[in-house]
N, C-alpha and C positions, 0 to 999 in steps of 0.2 A: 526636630527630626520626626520624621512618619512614622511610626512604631510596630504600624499596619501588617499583617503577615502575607507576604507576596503571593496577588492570585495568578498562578501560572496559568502560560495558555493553552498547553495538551498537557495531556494524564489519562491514568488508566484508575481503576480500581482495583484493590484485590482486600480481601479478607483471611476470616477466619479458615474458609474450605480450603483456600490455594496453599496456606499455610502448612494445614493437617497434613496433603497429600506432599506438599513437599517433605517432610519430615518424615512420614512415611516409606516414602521413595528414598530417601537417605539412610534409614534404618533397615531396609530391606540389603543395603550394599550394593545397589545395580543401580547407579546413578547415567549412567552411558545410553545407548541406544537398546531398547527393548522393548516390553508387552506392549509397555502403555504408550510409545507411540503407535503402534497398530490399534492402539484403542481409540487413541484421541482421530487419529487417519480415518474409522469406522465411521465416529459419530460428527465429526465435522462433516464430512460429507453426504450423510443423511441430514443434518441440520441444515446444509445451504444449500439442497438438492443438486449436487455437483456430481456430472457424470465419474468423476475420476478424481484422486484427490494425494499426494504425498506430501507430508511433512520436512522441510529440509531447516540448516540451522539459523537464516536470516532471509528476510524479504530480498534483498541488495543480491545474495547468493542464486536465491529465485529466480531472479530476473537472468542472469547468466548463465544460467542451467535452461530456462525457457529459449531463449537466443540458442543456443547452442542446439536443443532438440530439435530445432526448423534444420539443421543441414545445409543450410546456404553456400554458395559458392564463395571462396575468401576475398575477402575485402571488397564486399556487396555493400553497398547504402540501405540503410536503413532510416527511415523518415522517424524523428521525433519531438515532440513538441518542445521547445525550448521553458514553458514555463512549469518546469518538473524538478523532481529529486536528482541530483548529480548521478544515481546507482542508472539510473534508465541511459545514460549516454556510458560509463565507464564498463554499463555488463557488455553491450556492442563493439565498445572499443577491446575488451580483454575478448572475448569472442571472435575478435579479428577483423571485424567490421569497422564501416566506416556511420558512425548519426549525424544525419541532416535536419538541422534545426527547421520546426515549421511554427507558422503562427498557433493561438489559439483564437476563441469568441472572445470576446471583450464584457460578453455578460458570464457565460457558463464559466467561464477560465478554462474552458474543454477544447481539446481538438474537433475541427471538422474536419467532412471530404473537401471540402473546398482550398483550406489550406494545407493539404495533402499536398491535394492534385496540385498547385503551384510549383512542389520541387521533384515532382516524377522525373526522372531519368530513364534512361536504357539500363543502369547501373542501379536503380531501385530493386531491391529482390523481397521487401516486407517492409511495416510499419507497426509502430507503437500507439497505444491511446494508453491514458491516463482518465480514469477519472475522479476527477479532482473533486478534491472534497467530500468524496463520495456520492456526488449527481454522476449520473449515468450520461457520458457519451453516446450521442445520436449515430451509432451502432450501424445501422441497415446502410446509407450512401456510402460510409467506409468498407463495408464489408463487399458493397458493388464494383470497388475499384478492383478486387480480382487478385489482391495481394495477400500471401499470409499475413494474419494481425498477431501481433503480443499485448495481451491486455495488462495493463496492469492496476490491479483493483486493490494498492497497498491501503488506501481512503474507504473503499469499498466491498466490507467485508459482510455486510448485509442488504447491499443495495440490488437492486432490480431493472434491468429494460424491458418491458411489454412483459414480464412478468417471467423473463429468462434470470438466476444470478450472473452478476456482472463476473468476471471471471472468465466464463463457461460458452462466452460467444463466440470469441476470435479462436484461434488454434490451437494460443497455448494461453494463460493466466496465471496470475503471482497474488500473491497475499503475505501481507508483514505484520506480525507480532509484537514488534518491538515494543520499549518499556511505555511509550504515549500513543497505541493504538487502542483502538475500540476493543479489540481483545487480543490480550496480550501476554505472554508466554516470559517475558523479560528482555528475551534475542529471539527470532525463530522466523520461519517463514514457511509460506508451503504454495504449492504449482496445481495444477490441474489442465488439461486438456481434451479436446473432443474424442482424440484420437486416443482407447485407451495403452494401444503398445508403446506412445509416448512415455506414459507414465509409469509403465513395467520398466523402460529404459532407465528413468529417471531412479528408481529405487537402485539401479545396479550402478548406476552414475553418481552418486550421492555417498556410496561405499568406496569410493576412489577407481571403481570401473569394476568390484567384485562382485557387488550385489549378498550374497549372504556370506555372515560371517563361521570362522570354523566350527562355532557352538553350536548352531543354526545346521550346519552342516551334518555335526556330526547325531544330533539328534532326531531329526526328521527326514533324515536320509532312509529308505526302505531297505532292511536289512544292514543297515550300519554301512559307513562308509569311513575302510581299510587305512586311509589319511585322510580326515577331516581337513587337515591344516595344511593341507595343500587345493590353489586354486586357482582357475583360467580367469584373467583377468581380462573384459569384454572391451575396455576402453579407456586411455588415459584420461584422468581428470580427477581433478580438486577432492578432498572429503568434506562433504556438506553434513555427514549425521545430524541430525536431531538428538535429544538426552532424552530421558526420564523424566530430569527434574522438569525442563519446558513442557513435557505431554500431560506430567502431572498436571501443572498450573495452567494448562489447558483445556484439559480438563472440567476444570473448577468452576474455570471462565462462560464455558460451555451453558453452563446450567444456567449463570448469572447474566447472559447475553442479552436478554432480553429483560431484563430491570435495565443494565447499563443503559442499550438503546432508544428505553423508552425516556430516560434522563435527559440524553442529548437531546431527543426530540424535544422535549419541554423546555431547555433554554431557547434551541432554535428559536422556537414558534412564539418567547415572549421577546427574544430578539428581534426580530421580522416584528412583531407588534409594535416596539417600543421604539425602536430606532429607523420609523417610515419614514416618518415627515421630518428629520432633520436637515435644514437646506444643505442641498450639495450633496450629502450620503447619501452614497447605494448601497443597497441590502444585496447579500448573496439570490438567487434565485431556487424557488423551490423544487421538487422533483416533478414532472410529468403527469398527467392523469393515467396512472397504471405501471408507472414508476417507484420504486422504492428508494430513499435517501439513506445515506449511514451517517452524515452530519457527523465529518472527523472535525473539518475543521473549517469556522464560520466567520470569512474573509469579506470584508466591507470593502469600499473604494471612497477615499474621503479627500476632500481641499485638505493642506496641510498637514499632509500626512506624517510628518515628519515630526512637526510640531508635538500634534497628539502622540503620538507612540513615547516620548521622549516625559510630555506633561502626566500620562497613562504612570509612567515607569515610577515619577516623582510620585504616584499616589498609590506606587507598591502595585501598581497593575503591569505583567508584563506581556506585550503585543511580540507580534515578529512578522516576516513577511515569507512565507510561503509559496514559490520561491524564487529567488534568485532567478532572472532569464539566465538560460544554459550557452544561450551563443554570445554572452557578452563577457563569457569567460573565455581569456587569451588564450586555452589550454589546447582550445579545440579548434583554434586556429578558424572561427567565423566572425567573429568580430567586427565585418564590411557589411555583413548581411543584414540586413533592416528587417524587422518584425514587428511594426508597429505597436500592436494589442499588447503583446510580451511587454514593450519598452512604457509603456501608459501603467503598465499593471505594477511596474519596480518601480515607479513614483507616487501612485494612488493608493495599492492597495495595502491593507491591515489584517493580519488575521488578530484577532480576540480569543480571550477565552473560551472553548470548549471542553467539557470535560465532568465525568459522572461526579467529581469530589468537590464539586463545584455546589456550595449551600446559594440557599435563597440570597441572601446577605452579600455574599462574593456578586451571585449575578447583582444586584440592586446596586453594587459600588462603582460597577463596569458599568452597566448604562446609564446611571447618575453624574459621576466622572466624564462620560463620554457628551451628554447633553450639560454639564458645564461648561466643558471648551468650547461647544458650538452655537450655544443658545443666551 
């Protein structure tokens, strides 16, 4: 038996800082919504140059708080790529919309205009990109088709097109936290748009349509206000809060972003080295000249895919496949519709390990292991 300690394939870091501020923030007795997500709000959006920026409690929430701030006509089509997270199809569906699965590249795993424009309707009212892995979707022919975009940069938390953050292109943009993101809060997520009364929206939509709460009320109200604890509520919907405890570890994150990023980068780049010239493997593709990558997560296309992920797992390496095409699930009732690239990609491809906690030695077993099955 292997005795080996299993190298997962996403992870985040945290230490000693995320630690202190959490315990701090637990000692203080204001675990809930407060300063410091105004704080973490501030500096993340000076950190990624984001015209606009709110913290809400999950990426998946994000996404159907963005859908929702377009104002769409009900049950409008919304085009989106089938080789995505299931939250990109269920935030349209709860939003009251209808997702139309579209292809992606076959090399980027990204949406184009081309396979956009395939399933335009009359009944088309906006479209999603994803970019995957954190390479930048080719941004400009999408943005010419004329439609609101929802970006979603859950992969993408420091990536770049032509030197814009990814996020910050389309209308509206998401970002996820969660516990195997580039930076990570543990659950959490947060929105951003061009438009900044989107985003003044979003803060009162996020309080379940109150926007401030009676403490808030009653303290920075000028000259005090008679009932704090009563309040016009501007529009039904969900409570998304953000905590303390996430802004803290947000915080923390913050400062460490760039040691994380610079880590990922370095497997990347001895990934791409190591695993050229394997026959048959394909390497993910790099970012653009004047592009920025965030290298979430570093998906090959290999013969035998199945094989390897399975031989990977016997040597305590675990792969997975990132993801699932969306329209060959019966849920969403497309399961006739053919998308090539999508259906190549759920038989070839692998994601591998990525991830800061990942030592020299982990990566040397992954591409060791991986050049014994093939070579």
């Amino acid at each position: 038996m292997n005795n080996e300690a299993m190298i997962s394939v996403f992870g985040s870091f945290v230490g000693d800082e995320e630690i202190t501020n959490v315990t701090t923030c637990m000692k203080s007795q204001w675990m809930g919504f407060g300063r410091q997500v105004d704080d973490f709000e501030q500096k993340y959006q000076r950190k990624f140059h984001l015209p606009t920026f709110a913290m809400v409690d999950s990426g998946s929430n994000a996404l159907f708080m963005a859908v929702t701030l377009l104002d769409l006509p009900p049950r409008s089509e919304i085009i989106v790529p089938s080789f995505t997270w299931v939250s990109c199809a269920q935030a349209v569906i709860l939003a009251g919309h209808i997702p139309v699965f579209c292809d992606v590249d076959l090399h980027t795993m990204n949406v184009r205009a081309n396979d956009i424009q395939t399933h335009i309707t009359d009944k088309t009212a906006a479209v999603m990109v994803v970019h995957y892995a954190g390479l930048a979707v080719d941004m400009d022919p999408i943005l010419a088709l004329g439609y609101p975009v929802i970006e979603d940069a859950a992969h993408a938390v420091d990536s770049t097109y032509h030197g814009q953050p990814c996020g910050s292109i389309g209308d509206v943009g998401i970002f996820s936290y969660d516990a195997v993101k580039n930076l990570t809060v543990g659950e959490g997520g947060g929105i951003t748009a061009r438009d900044p009364i989107r985003i003044e929206r979003a803060k009162v939509m996020r309080y379940c349509g109150i926007g401030k709460s009676g403490f808030d009320a009653a303290i920075n109200t000028t000259g005090g206000k008679a009932r704090w604890w009563e309040y016009n509520i501007k529009e039904p919907f969900i409570k998304m809060l953000p905590t303390n405890i996430a802004a803290n570890i947000g915080l923390a994150q913050l400062e460490r972003i760039d040691a994380l990023q610079l880590r990922r980068k370095e497997i990347w780049q001895i990934y791409q080295r190591e695993l050229n010239h394997i026959p048959g493997l394909i390497i993910p593709p790099d970012a653009s000249e004047g592009d920025r990558h965030s290298y979430f997560t570093y998906c090959i296309r290999v013969p035998q895919r199945d094989e390897l992920a399975h031989y990977l797992l016997d040597h305590r390496i675990y792969t997975t496949l990132r993801y699932h095409p969306l329209h060959l699930n019966p849920l969403y009732g497309q399961t006739n519709v053919r998308l090539s690239n999508c259906e190549t990609l759920n038989e070839d491809a692998l994601s591998i390990p990525i991830h800061p906690r990942m030592s020299d030695e982990d990566l040397d077993r992954v591409i060791s292991s991986i050049k014994r099955f093939y070579l």
